[in-house]
Structure formats: C-alpha cells, structure tokens
DODRENKOL-692997 format. One record per residue (C-alpha): x, y, z; residue in one letter. Coordinates in pm, whole numbers, padded with zeros to 5 digits, always signed. Layout:
<recs>
XYZa ...
</recs>
This chain:
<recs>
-08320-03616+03664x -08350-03200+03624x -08125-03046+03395x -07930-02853+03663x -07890-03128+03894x -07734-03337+03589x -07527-03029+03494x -07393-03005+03873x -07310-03414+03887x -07099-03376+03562x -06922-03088+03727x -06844-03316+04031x -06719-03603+03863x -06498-03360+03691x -06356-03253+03960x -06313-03587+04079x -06162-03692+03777x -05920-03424+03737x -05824-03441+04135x -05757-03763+04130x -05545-03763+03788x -05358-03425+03915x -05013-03559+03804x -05080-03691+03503x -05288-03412+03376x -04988-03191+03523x -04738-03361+03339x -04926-03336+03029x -04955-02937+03041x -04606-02913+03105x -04417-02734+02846x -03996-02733+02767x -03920-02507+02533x -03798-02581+02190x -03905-02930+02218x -04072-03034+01904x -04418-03017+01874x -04590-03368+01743x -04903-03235+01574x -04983-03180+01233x -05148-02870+01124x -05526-02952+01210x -05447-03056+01581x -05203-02752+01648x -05234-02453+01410x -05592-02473+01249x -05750-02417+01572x -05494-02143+01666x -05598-01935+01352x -05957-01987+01339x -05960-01819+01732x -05661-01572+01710x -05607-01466+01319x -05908-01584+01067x -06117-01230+01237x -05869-00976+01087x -05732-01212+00778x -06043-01361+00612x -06083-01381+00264x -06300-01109+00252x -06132-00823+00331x -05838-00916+00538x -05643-00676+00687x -05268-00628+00486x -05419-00809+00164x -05302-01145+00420x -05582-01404+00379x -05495-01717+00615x -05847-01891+00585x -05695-02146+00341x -05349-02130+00437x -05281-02493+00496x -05012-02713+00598x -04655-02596+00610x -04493-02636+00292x -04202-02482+00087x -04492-02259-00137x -04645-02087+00135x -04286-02071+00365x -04290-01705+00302x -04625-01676+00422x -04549-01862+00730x -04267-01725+00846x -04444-01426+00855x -04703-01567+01091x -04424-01656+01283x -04217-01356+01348x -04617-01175+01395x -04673-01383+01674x -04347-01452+01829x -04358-01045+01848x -04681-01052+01977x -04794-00830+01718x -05043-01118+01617x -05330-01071+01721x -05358-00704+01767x -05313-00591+02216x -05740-00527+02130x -05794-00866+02035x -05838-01181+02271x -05486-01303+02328x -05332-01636+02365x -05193-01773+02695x -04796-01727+02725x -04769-02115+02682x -05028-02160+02336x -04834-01847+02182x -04495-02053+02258x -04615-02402+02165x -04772-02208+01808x -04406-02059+01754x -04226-02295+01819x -04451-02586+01585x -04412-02328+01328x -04034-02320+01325x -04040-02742+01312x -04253-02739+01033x -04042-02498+00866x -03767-02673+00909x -03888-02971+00785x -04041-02823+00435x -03745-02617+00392x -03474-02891+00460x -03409-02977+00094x -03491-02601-00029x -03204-02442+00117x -03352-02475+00461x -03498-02233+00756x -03263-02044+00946x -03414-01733+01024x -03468-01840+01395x -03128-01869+01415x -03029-01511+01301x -02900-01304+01577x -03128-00968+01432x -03437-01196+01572x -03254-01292+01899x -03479-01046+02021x -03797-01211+01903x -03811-01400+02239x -03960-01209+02474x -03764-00994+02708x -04003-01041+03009x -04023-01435+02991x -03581-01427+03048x -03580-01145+03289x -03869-01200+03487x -04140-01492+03626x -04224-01790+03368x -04597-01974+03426x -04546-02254+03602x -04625-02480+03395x -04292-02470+03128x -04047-02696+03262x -03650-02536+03169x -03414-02811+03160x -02995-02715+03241x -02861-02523+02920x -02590-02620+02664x -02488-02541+02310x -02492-02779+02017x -02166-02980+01914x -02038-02754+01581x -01739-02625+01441x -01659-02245+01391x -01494-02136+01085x -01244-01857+01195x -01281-01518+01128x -01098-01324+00880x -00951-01148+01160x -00854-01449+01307x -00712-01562+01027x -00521-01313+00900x -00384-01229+01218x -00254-01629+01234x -00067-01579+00883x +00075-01275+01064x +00208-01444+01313x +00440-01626+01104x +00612-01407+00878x +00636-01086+01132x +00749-01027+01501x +00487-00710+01644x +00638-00518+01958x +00565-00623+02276x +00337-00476+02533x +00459-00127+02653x +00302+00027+02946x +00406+00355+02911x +00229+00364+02554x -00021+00114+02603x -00249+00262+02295x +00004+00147+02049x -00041-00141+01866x +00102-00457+02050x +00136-00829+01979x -00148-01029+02018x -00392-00741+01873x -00538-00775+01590x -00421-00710+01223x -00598-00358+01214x -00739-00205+00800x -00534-00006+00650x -00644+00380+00583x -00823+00199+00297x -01008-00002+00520x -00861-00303+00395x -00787-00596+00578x -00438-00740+00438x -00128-00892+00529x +00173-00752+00445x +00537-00884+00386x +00828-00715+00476x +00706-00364+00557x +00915-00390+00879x +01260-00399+00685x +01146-00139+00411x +01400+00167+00437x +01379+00290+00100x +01163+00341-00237x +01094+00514-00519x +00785+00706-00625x +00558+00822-00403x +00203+00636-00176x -00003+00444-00489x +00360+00326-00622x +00444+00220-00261x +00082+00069-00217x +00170-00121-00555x +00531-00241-00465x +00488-00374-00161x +00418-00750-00136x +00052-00802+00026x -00247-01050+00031x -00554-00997+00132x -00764-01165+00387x -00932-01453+00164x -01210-01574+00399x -01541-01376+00394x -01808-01275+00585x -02166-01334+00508x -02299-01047+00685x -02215-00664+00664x -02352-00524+01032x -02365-00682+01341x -02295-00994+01555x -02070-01205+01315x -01986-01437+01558x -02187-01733+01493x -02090-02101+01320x -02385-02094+01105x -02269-01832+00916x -01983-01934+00716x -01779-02169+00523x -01475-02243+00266x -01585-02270-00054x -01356-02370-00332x -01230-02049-00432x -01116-01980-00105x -00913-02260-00059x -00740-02239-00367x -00634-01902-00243x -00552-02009+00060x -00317-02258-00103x -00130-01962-00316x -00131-01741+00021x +00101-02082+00201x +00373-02099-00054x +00436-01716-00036x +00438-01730+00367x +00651-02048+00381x +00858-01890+00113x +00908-01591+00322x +00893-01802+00612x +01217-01961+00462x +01419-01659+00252x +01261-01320+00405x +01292-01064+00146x +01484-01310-00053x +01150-01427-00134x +01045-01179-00310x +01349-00942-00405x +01663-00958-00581x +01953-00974-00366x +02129-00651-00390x +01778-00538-00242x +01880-00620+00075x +02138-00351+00225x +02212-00124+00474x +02286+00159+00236x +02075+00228+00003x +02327+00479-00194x +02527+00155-00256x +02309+00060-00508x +02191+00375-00687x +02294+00204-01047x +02079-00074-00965x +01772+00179-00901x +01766+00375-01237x +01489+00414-01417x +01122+00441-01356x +01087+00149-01086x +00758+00300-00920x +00514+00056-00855x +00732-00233-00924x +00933-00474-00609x +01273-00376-00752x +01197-00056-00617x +01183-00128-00257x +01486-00145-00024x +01502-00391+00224x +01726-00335+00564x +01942-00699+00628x +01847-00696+00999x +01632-01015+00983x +01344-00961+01190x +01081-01234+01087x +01031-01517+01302x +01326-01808+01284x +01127-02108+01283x +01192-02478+01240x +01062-02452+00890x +01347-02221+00840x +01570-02478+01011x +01422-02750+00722x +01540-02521+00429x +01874-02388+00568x +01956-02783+00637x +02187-02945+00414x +01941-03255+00400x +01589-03309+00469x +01546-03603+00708x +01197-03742+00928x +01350-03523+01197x +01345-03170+01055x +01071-03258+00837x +00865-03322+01153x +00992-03054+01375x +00879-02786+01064x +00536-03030+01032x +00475-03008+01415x +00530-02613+01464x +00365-02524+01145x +00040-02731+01253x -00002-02602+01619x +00085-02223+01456x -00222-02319+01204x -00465-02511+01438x -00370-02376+01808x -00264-02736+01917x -00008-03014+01849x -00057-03257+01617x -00233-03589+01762x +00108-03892+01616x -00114-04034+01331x -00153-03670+01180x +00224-03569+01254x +00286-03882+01049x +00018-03795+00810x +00194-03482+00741x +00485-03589+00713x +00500-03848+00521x +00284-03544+00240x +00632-03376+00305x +00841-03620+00231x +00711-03774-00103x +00654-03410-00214x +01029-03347-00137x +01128-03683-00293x +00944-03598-00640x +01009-03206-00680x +01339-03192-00489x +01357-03015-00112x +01276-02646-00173x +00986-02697-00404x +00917-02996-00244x +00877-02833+00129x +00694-02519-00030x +00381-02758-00165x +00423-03015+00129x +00383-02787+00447x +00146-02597+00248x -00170-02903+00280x -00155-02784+00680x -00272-02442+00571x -00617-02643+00486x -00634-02900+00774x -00989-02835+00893x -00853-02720+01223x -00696-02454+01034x -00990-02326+00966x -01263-02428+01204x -01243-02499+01573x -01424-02807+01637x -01630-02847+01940x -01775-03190+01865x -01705-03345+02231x -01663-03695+02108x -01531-03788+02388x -01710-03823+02741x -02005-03965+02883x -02347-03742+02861x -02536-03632+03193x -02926-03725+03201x -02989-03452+02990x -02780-03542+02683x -02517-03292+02771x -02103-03343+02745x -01856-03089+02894x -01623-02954+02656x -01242-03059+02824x -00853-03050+02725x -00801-02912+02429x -01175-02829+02302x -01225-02649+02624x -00914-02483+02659x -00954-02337+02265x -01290-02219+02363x -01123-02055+02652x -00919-01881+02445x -01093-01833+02088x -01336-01610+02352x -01077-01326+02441x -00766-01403+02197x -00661-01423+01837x -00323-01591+01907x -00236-01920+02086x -00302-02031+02403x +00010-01880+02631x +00211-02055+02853x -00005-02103+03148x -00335-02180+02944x -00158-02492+02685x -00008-02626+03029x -00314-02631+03204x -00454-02802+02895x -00172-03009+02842x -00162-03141+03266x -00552-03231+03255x -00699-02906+03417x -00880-02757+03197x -01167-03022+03276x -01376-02818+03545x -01546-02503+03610x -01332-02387+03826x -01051-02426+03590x -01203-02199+03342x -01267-01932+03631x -00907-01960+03706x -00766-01877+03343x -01023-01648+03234x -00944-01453+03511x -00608-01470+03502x -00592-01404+03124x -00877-01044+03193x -00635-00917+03471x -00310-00980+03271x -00257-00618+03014x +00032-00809+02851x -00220-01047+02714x -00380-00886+02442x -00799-00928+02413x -00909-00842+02077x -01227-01020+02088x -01365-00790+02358x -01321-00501+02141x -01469-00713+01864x -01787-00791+02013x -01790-00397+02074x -01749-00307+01690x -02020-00566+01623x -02254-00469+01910x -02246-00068+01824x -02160-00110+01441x -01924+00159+01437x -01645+00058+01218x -01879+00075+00888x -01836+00461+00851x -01576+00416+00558x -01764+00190+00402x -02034+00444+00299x -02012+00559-00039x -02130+00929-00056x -02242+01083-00322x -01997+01342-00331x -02208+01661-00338x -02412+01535-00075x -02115+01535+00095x -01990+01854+00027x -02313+01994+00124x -02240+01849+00482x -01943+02090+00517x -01633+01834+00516x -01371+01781+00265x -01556+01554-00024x -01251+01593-00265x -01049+01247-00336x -01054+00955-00064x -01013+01244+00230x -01361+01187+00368x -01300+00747+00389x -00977+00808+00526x -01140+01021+00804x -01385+00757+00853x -01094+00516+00912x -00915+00728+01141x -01225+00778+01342x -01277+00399+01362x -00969+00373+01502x -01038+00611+01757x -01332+00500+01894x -01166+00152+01956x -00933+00335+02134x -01201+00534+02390x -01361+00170+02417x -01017+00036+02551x -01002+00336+02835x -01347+00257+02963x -01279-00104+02962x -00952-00014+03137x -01155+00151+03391x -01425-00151+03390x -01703+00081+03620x -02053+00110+03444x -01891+00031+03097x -02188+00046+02895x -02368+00321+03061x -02061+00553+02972x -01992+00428+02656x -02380+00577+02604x -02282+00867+02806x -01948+00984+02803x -01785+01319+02705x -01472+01248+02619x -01360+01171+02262x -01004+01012+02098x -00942+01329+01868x -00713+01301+01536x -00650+01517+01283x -00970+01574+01107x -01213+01570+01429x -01195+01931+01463x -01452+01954+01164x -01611+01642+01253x -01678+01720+01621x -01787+02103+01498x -02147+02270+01414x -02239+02263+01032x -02308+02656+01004x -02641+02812+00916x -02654+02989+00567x -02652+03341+00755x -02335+03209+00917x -02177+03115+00641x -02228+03444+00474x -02121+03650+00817x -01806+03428+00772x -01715+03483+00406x -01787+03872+00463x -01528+03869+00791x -01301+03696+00557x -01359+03920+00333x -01349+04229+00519x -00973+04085+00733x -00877+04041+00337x -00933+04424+00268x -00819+04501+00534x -00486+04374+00491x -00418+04469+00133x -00482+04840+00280x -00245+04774+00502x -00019+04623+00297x -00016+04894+00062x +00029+05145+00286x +00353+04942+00432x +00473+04955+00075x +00448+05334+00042x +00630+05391+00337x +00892+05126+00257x +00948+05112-00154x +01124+04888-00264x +01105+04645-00039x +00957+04305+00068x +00676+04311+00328x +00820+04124+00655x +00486+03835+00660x +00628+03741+00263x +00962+03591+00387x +00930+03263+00518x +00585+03352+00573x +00372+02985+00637x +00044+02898+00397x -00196+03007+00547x -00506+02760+00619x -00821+02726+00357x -01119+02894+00540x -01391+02655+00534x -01674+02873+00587x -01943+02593+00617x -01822+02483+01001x -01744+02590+01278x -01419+02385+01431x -01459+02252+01789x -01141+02251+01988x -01029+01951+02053x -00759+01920+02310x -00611+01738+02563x -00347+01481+02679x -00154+01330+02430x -00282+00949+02379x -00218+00650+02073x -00483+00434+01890x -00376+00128+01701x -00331+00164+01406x -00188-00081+01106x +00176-00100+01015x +00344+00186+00756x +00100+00012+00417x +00043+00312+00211x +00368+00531+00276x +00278+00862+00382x -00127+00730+00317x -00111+00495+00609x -00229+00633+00976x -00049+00788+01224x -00154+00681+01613x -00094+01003+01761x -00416+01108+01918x -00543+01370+02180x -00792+01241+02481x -01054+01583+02442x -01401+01670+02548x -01648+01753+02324x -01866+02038+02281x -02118+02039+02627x -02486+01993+02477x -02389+01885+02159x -02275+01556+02184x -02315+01237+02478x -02130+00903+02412x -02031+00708+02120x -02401+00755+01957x -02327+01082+01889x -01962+01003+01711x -01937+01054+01366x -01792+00697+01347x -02159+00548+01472x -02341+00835+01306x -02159+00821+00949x -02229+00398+00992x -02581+00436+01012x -02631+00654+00726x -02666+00644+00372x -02521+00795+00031x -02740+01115+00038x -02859+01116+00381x -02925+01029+00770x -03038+00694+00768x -03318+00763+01073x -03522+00435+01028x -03166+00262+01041x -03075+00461+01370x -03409+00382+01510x -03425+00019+01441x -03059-00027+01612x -03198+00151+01927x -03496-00048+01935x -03302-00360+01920x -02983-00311+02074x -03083-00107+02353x -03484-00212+02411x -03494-00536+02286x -03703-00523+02047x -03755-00689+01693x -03906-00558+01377x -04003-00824+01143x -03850-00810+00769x -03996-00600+00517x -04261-00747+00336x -04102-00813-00067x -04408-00663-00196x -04363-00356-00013x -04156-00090-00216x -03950+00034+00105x -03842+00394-00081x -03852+00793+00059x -03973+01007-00189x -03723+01199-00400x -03735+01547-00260x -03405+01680-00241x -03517+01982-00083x -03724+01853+00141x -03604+01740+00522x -03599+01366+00596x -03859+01404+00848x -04112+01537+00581x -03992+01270+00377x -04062+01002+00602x -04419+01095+00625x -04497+00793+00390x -04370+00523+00668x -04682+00697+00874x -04945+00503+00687x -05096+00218+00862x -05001-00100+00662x -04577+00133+00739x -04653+00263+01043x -04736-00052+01255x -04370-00141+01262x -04195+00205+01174x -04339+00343+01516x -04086+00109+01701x -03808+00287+01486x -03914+00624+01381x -03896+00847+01644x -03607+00692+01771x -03407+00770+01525x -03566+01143+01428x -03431+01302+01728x -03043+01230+01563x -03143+01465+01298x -02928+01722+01491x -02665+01584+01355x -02598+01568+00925x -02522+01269+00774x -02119+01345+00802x -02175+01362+01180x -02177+01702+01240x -02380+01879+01521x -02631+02121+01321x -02947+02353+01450x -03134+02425+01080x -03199+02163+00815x -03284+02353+00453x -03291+02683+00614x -03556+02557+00872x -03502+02483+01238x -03411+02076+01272x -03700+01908+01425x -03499+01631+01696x -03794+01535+01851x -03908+01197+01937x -04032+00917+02150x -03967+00559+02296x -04312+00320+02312x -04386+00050+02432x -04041-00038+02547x -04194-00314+02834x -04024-00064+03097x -04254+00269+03183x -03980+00474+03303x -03837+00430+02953x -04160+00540+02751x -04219+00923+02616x -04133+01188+02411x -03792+01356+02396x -03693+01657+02311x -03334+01522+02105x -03087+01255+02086x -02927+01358+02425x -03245+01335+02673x -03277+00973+02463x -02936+00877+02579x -02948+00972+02882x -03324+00826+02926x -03208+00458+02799x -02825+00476+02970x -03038+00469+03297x -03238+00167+03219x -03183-00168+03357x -03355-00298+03036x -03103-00143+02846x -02841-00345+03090x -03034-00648+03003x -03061-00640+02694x -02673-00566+02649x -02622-00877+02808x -02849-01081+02583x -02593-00917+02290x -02311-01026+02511x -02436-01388+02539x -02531-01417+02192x -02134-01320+02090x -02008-01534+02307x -02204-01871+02275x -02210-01824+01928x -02687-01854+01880x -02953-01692+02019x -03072-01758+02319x -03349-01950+02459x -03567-01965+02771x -03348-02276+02900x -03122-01941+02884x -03280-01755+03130x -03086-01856+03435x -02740-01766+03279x -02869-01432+03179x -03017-01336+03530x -02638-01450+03667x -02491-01221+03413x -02670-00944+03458x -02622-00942+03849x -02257-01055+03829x -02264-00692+03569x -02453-00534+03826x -02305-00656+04154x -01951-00545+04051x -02041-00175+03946x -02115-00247+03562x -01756-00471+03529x -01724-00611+03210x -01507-00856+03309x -01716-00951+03590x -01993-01027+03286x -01742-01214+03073x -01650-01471+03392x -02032-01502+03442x -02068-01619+03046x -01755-01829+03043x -01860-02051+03289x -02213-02046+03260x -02323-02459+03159x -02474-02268+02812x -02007-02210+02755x -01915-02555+02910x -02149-02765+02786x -02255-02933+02456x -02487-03115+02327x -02388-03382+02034x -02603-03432+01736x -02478-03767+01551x -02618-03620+01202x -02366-03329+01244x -02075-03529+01408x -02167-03743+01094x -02093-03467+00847x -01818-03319+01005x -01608-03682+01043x 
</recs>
C-alpha cells in the first residue's frame, strides 16, 4: 500500500470515527467555567508553557529575569511566581499579541487550573484570594461578558455562595444611633438636610463616631477642642480592611477579639443612656432649662471636662422598652422579654426566633438575680450587642430544596434583609417586615415589588446608593491625604492648621450632595456625573474651583495691591490735611478687610441656595455647616466630578499629583482594564527632583520591563496635570507651560483609542462610550452581589446594561435589573462553610 493512499485511509477513518462519536467528543470539549480542572501539572500546564511561555522565559536569557523552564508544580514556594503567570495570562498579556496565541477556551481552562492549584497549596498558608479581589474583577475579559462566547463553554444559571456579611462600620454605627437619638424626619422643602435613615456622616475631622447627647447640649464652657473633649462619644469600633474602593464584599472582614471587647464597653454606655439620658453621664443639676441657675455649680476651669456641658430636660432619645425595664419597680419574664425582644430586632433587623428570646432572657435574668436589676440589665442586654446577627447577616439558606443546579432561593427573612441591606442602613419599614412576616417575600416578583416601591419612596432614605458611589469614584479620601505642608502652600490654598482637611471634608460632603441631584433626576446618571458643570459650592470652593496663578501673575497682583495701598495712604493723608483732627470716615466701624491671596485667582461661585448632609453640632463652632450654593464652574476648566478637588485631592499624594494613580482608576473603572501588581522586586519610586515636573519625572516608568503596564495608566492620568495636587485648575507647572496631553490604547473599543489634548476631551471621549456604560455596570454588580463576577454572569450583566440603557441611563432601572437577577436571589450552599458558621 503507497504512502499517500495509507495517509488518505487514516484520514477517512478519522472522519468516520469522529462523525460517528460527534456527541461524545462534543461533550468532552465542552467547557463551564470555574469548574475545577482535574489535571495535574504535566497533563494541563507543562504543555501550555512549553508552546506559549518557555520562547520568551527560558533559562537563558528570559525576558523580565522570569525563567519558567523548571517552574514545576504549584506549590506554596513558587505561589508568587504563579500568580504572576496567572494575572499575565488572564490579561492576555501572556504571550505577547506577536506571539502564537491560545484559543479563548485553553487560555480559560490554564487560568482557571491555576487558581485551583493555588488554592489548594495556599489553603493552610493563609490561602489564595486574589481572584476574589474586586481590583482584578476586571481580569475577566470584557468582550467574553459583553459580547459572543465560542460555542463550546457551556454557562449554567448564576447564583452566589451561602456566606455571611459582617456589617459595615457605617452600618453599624448608624444601628447604635438609632437607639440613643431620634434624627428629623424627611422634609421636602429641604430635602439636602440630613434626615433619618441616612447615614451617620464624619465629622469635620473625618471621623466616624457616635455621639451622646449633642441634641440636648445648650450650654458649655471653653471653646471647640474643650467641646470636642467634653462631649461623650465612641467611635466606630469595626474596621475596614481596605482603604479605596469597593468595600462591599464578605470576604473582607471579621471581629476579632479586640473588637468585641469594645463592642461590649460601647453596650453598657448605650443601654445606660438608653435607660437615664444625660443622667448617664452627668450630674443632675446638669440637666436644666436655665443655665444661669446653676452658675455656682460651673466655676472654675471645667473646659474639657462633662461637668461642663449643659444639658436641656426635654427628653428627646428614644423611649424604649428597655427604658420601661429600668423605670419598673420590679423586673419580671415580661419586661425582661419585651426589652430582650426590641433590643434584638434593633441589633439584628429581625425578631428573635422563641428558643433565643428565651436564651436571652433567661442571660437577663440570672445577671439581674446576681448583681441586682440596674447592673444586672446593663451586662445582661449587653450579650445581644454580640449575637452574630448583630454583626453579620447570614445568607446560609438552610432551608429549601436545591434546583438541578445546586441552587436555593434566598426567602422570608434572609431575602427580605438582602432586600434591604442593598439600599438601607435601618430596618426593614412597615411594608417590607410585613411582606416578610405574611410569606411574600418568597418570589421574584416580590422583590420587584418592594425594591421598587422602596426607590420611588424619598421618605425612605438610600444610603447605600450613595455608598457604592463613594466607593466606585473614591472621592471621599481627600482628607485623608497628609500634605506636606509646603507642598501645600505652594499649591496656593490655606496650609496653616487643619484648614486644608477640613476643606477636604466639606468638599466630600458636597459632592455626595451633587450625586443625590443627578440621582434625583435618574437620566444618563453616569454620563453626567463624568460630564456635568454644575458644582455644590461651600465656603472654601472659591479657591478650590479657581486658577493657581502664574509667577508673572502673582507679581502683577502684589504690585496692584501694592499700588491700591499707595494709593490710599495718599489719599488718606490728604483727607487728614483737609480735616485735622479728625477720624477718617472708613476707620469707624470700618470691617477687616480680606487677606489678599495673591497665588489664585477666585472663581465665582454662585447660585441657588441648596444643603448637604452634614453630621450633627460635634466640634462646636469646628463642626460643618450644610448651607451650600448649586454653581457652575469655570467653562473649559473643569467637566464632572473628575475634575473636583474632592476626586482630584483623593488621588494624589503628600507632595504631588498622583498621575499613575489617576490613570490606573480610569483604566479600570471606566475601560475595564486590569494592571497586574507590582512586582516586590521592583523599586516602584519617581526620582527626587523637586524642581522638576511630574511628567519629566515619570520618564523612568517609560522603560520596557515599566512601561509594558504603565502605558495602560500613564497617559491617562498626564492629561490631569492641569490641575495641582490641591485641585486647582493651572496653565504653567515650574514656570513652564503644563503638558495635559495624553492617550487611551487599546481600550477593546476603537472609537475610544487616541491621543487627547487634556483631561476634558478624555471625559468627554469615555462619557460617550458604551464600554464605559458597561463597565460601570460590572462595578455596580460587583457592589451589589458582594464578588466578582464570572462568565455564568454574563446574562445578568447584558440585562443590566439594557434595563440602564432602555430607560435613558436610570439608575434605578439598573438597581431592579441587579436585585432580581438569579446571581441576587439565589445561593448556592457549601456544607464546609455552613459547617463553620453553625
């Protein structure tokens, strides 16, 4: 038999063998996502790196100093190693767009093996969880959710995993709130003030704390630090692993020891309170109407100290039935379980099930029985304060039968909290607990109906909308910054004392507020949050908002000052010739006349008169005032909240612009794209050249090992430089001309990519972009669902992002897309973690 005739049998029985064994060799190429990968490293990954890697990183020469010839088997030594493989080729930066590239499917399989095996080395080393990070949500590829998947991966109906969530500290301090002070109610004809059911805003120190008592505070003695120090406050106790960005996922925290101890310390001074009011902490003749009445009680230096507060007696706090429990002349199982009950559904969001009412009770009791009733109630109702509901809400579905693809819809009570925890810091209202209480909060269509009734209702308050906002744009870190304070005189704002944090503040503040008009409005919310011109103006965005003058305009404004000066002693003395003897008419009751500050030039911000929530009085005449004006800002200076000095101040750093910062949040929160982490070898430092602009500092991130991932960042981020690092607009940088040129590359949409000429054409370029649309929605998910997403995603996404586009870029219209999307209603159970959790 010839060779070619023997070569074309073999290819017909091939082809008979593979047409005939269609499905099964189908079913075998068919890839779900995520699903682990049962190879070991020859049969999966050896084979991957000898064709797609070992060219570029041999051991002789590799490319990066990276030699994976001998890398071997996942293990916890080389983790490092391989989690950079990972995040190389889940970007698709592995191999190079020159090089022969793996099918969609093989680069999938490789990623997702890698992420297995990492998990299993790690699992006793403090495990892997870097897949699970919300900074490398983006490191599944944009075009694979958005657009047309090879046929041969298989997506399977979405869910979540069974977990708990740990509350926020904005949760939680808002709770504790709830049960010592009464906020105002909703009023429509100020509906920027702060209302009940927001949250507990920072003070002008940007600290998050509850206070007690501030409400009934008429008096005191010394002035704002003695105040500060006076008044009875705690401060929220559970932290926050992360410092920037999405926050809002289960993974990230926990109670540790600490924490509950203070936690413990923080419930007798509430139930205390809870009980006396001021009584709690203040002597008696504190409490009065008139505080002349007791002048001889308030001698001496009392600054700082709580005897030298004075407390109205209008009671104001909350009269609850743990009130009822210590005003009773006994303590019997019925007021000990009315204050038990009420105190556990203020704590967990839900009434007690009977076996832990009786639980708690009978704590209650047998602490009142040994340490008498007051005492006795203070440590008894305090164990509530750390019931794990307290401080996690579980969604463990143990109840209900899984569909065929292991899932469990959350209902009742699990359902309805999710409900809520998604737009509210309080508990449920009326209408939500008695739909959960009835049995309808078991369907889809039940969450439809209270989600939308809750987003069309102002009088409810939504705090985690505006949450996900601070999270997604990373405003609110602006007073955080510590500035080196010549730097920051240098910028042309006030650098003396606290003045520049407090401005910070006040602008955080603000910008919530412009958020809340354009969700009012609900019409292409994202587009002009990127785009608008209007600005919540306080007090110090006149200098904030203005143009950092030139050195030649700087001296043209010292020598008008100068020359208005002469002028006016001439003047002057001439008037006193004429008139001897007598005062000039400008000395009496003449006002102080304004410090010049010659290094800006003020915009004019004016407008209608509007409020921004701000915290309760905290720091006297330190704390922040909500008045506000709705202005427009300089035309061609500034576009949308990008160009704030709240976002600009929060992406910068002690001495300078932050530009790489600026560039990578573009790149991911607007393109969707990922950079991987920085190498620890790699010394990630500008050179020390005060004199010297950023841009001609930056030249180092422009060699090639830098500039492979720095190209995705650098140039968008440059084209901000029109703007100092206190947020000011400016046209010369060192005496030179600011460069604000950049460019977007290789964004995956061509009318995105090319140069601009400054931060305003790249606003307007991405505010445009349905990528930019999409990718806001992949943000939006990954608040709301609490993980990344996945392919099995890609439905709800594409639902989202037409529901977003159908209704004219509605917000809401997202938000009733994601809440009853099956990746909101549905769970999957894992009996390890119901196992740990039980």
């Amino acid at each position: 038999m010839s060779k070619p005739f023997a070569t074309r049998r073999c290819r017909l029985l091939t082809s008979l063998l593979v047409f005939f064994t269609f499905g099964s060799v189908a079913k075998a190429e068919t890839y779900t996502p995520g699903q682990p990968i049962d190879q070991n490293y020859s049969a999966m990954a050896e084979a991957f790196l000898a064709d797609y890697c070992i060219d570029c990183h041999s051991e002789s020469d590799p490319e990066g100093d990276l030699s994976l010839e001998n890398l071997g088997p996942v293990d916890d030594i080389n983790a490092s190693i391989w989690t950079s493989v990972w995040a190389q080729v889940s970007l698709r930066e592995m191999p190079p767009p020159d090089m022969s590239q793996p099918e969609v499917i093989k680069r999938l399989k490789f990623s997702d093996w890698i992420v297995g095996e990492l998990s299993r080395a790690m699992k006793d080393k403090g495990g892997f969880h870097a897949h699970r990070d919300p900074n490398k949500g983006n490191f599944l590829d944009h075009d694979l959710l958005f657009g047309s998947l090879p046929d041969a991966i298989e997506l399977h109906p979405t869910s979540s995993p069974a977990r708990i969530w740990r509350v926020t500290p904005e949760e939680h301090i808002t709770r504790l709130n709830e049960l010592i002070n009464t906020e105002p109610e909703y009023d429509p004809s100020k509906p920027g003030l702060r209302t009940h059911g927001d949250a507990v805003p920072t003070n002008h120190g940007g600290e998050l704390k509850l206070y007690f008592g501030v409400d009934r505070i008429i008096k005191w003695q010394g002035g704002t630090v003695a105040y500060a120090t006076s008044v009875k406050s705690v401060p929220a106790v559970l932290s926050t692993a992360r410092d920037h960005g999405l926050e809002n996922y289960p993974d990230f925290y926990t109670v540790n020891s600490a924490e509950a101890t203070q936690i413990m310390g923080i419930a007798s001074d509430i139930i205390r309170y809870m009980a006396e009011g001021p009584l709690s902490i203040a002597e008696p003749y504190q409490i009065t109407d008139d505080p002349n009445s007791i002048a001889n009680k308030m001698k001496g230096d009392l600054r700082g100290l709580p005897t030298s507060l004075v407390y109205s007696t209008k009671v104001l706090r909350p009269l609850t039935p743990v009130y009822d429990l210590f005003e009773s002349d006994e303590s019997n199982e019925s007021n000990q379980r009315a204050a038990v009950d009420f105190l556990f559904e203020a704590l967990t969001f839900r009434p007690p099930t009977k076996a832990e009412s009786d639980t708690y009770v009978e704590i209650l009791d047998q602490s009142i029985e040994k340490l008498g009733k007051k005492d006795g109630a203070v440590l008894g109702l305090s164990a509530i304060f750390l019931d794990r509901d307290a401080l996690f809400r579980p969604e463990l579905v143990e109840k209900g039968e899984p569909d065929s693809h292991g899932r469990v819809m959350l209902r009742d009570w699990e359902l309805g909290l999710a409900v809520n925890h998604a737009l509210r810091y309080l508990q449920p209202d009326d209408s939500l607990r008695s739909s959960i209480v009835d049995g309808r909060m078991r369907t889809r269509d039940d969450v439809k109906r209270e989600v939308v009734r809750m987003l069309e209702d102002d009088n409810i308050r939504k705090p985690r909308i505006l949450r996900f906002f601070r999270e997604y744009f990373d405003y609110d870190l602006a007073g955080y910054i510590c500035k080196d304070t010549r730097a920051l005189g240098e910028t042309g704002v006030n650098n003396k004392g606290v003045a520049h944090y407090n401005a910070m503040f006040e602008a955080t503040a603000s910008t919530d507020r412009l958020i809340e008009l354009i969700l009012a409005e609900d019409t292409e919310v994202l587009k002009r949050l990127l785009t608008t011109d209007k600005v919540v103006a306080g007090k110090y965005d006149n200098v904030y908002f203005g143009k950092q003058r030139s050195r030649e305009e700087m001296a043209a404004s010292v020598a008008a000052e100068k020359a208005t000066k002469t002028k006016a002693a001439i003047e002057l003395a001439a008037w006193k010739k004429a008139n001897p003897g007598k005062d000039p008419p400008e000395k009496q009751n003449a006002p102080k006349k304004p410090k010049i500050n010659h290094a800006v030039t003020e915009a004019k911000l004016t407008g209608p008169d509007i409020f921004a929530r701000v915290s309760r009085r905290s720091f006297g005449r330190g704390s922040m005032k909500p008045e506000r004006v709705l202005a427009t800002v300089p035309e061609g200076e500034r576009l949308g909240i990008l160009t704030h000095p709240s976002w600009l101040v929060s992406h910068s750093d002690a001495m300078d612009n932050h530009a790489i910062r600026r560039g990578r949040w573009i790149q991911e929160r607007l393109i969707g794209g990922a950079i991987p982490d920085v190498p620890i070898t790699v010394d990630a430092m500008l050179p020390d050249e005060p004199r010297t602009t950023l841009r001609e500092r930056m030249r180092v991130t422009r060699e090639d090992y830098c500039w492979t991932c720095h190209r995705k960042m650098d140039p968008l981020g440059l084209p901000f430089e029109m703007y100092n690092h206190a947020g000011l607009y400016r046209e010369t940088e060192h005496r030179q001309p600011v460069d604000t040129t950049g460019e977007i590359i290789d964004s995956g949409d061509p009318t995105l990519d090319g140069k601009v000429a400054n931060a305003i054409e790249l606003i307007e370029r991405l505010a445009e972009s349905q990528r930019t649309e999409q990718v806001f929605v992949r943000h939006a998910f990954r608040f709301w669902m609490g993980r990344n997403e996945t392919l099995h995603d890609a439905p709800v996404l594409q639902a989202a992002h037409q529901a977003y586009r159908d209704n004219n870029g509605s917000m809401k219209a997202l938000l009733v897309s994601l809440l009853t999307s099956d990746a909101f209603l549905y769970r999957t159970r894992s009996e390890s973690a119901l196992a740990t959790t039980n």
